[in-house]
C-alpha positions as CSV (number, residue, x, y, z in Angstrom):
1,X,103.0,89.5,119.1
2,X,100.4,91.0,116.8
3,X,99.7,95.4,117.0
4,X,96.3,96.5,116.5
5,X,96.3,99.6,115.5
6,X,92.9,102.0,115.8
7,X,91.6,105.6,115.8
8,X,91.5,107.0,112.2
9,X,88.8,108.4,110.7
10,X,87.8,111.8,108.9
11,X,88.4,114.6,110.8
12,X,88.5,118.8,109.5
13,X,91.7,120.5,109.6
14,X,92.3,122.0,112.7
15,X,91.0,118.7,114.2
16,X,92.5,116.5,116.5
17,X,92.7,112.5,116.6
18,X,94.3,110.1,119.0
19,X,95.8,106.7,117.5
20,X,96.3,103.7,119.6
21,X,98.3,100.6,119.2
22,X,97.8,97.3,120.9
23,X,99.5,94.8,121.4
24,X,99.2,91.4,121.9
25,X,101.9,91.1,124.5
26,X,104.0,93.4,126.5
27,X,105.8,96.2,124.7
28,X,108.0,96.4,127.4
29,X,110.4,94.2,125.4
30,X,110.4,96.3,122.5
31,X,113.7,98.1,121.7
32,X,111.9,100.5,119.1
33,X,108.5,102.0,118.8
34,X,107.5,104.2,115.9
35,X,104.5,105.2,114.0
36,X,104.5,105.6,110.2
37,X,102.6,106.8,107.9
38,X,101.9,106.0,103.9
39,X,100.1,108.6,102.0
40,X,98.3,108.2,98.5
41,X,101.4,107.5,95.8
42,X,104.2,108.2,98.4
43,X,106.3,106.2,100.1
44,X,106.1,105.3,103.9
45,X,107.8,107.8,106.2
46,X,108.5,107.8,109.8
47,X,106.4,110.0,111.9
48,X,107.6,109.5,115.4
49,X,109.8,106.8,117.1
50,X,111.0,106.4,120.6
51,X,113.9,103.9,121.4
52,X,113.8,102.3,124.8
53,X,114.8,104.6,127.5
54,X,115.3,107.2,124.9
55,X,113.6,110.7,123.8
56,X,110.9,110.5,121.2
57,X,111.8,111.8,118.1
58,X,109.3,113.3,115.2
59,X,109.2,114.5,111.7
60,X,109.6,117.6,110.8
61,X,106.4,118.1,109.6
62,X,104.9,117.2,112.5
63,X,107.0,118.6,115.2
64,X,104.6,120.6,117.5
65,X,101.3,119.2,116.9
66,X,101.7,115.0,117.2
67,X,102.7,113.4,120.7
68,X,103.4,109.9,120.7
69,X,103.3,108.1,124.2
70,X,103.4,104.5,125.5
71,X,101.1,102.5,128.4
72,X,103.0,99.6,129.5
73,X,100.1,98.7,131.8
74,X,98.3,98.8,128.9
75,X,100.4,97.1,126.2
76,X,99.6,100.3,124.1
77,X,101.5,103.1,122.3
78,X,99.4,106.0,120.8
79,X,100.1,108.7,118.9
80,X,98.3,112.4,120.1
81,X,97.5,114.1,116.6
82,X,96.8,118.1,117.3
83,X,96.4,120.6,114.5
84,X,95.6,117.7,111.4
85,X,96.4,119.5,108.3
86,X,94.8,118.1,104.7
87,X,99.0,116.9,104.5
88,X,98.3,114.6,107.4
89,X,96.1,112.8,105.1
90,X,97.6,108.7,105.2
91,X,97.5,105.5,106.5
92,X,99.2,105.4,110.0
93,X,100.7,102.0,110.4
94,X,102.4,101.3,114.8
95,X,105.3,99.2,114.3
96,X,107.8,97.4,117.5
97,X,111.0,96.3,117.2
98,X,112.8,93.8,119.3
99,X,116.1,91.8,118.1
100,X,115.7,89.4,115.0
101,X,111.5,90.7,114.9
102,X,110.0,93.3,113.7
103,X,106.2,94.0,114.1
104,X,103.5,96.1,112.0
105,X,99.7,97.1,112.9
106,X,97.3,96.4,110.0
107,X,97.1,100.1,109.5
108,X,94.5,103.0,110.3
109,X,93.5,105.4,107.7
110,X,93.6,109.0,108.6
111,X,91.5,111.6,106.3
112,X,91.8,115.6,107.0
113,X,89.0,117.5,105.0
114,X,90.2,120.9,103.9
């Protein structure tokens, strides 16, 4: 299964963007789905993940203003981004886990002018 992840771009704070994921194959069969993100000399941190059948769960620092959802008709996950501070500022990277795999998107950068 390869993720394709889309929807970055340069957006002003107070902006809104919507990232999508898609995959190759039916996500269905994923356990986990979560969204990441890796900003300029940090590490990667979890911004939102959903296990199957389960509650989505969020950062923090996002809580309030990011919705992550999931098409299965679609084979796509996509994460809602409301409010965009200049903090937001990263590469957003989908990932799927099913037992013994683990799958990454090739990334989407995601710039909020201040």
């Amino acid at each position: 299964v390869q993720l394709q992840a889309s929807g970055g771009g340069l957006v002003q704070t107070g902006g809104s963007l919507r990232l999508s994921c898609v995959a190759s194959g039916s996500i269905i069969k994923f356990n986990i789905m979560r969204w990441y993100r890796q900003a300029p000399g940090k590490e990667r941190e979890q911004v939102a993940g959903v296990i199957s059948g389960g509650s989505t769960i969020y950062a923090d620092s996002v809580k309030g203003r990011f919705t992550m959802s999931s098409d299965f008709a679609k084979n796509t996950m996509s994460l809602q981004m409301n409010n965009l501070k200049h903090e937001d500022t990263a590469v957003y990277y989908c990932n799927a886990f099913e037992p013994g795999r683990n799958y990454w998107g090739q990334g989407t950068l995601v710039t909020v002018s201040s």
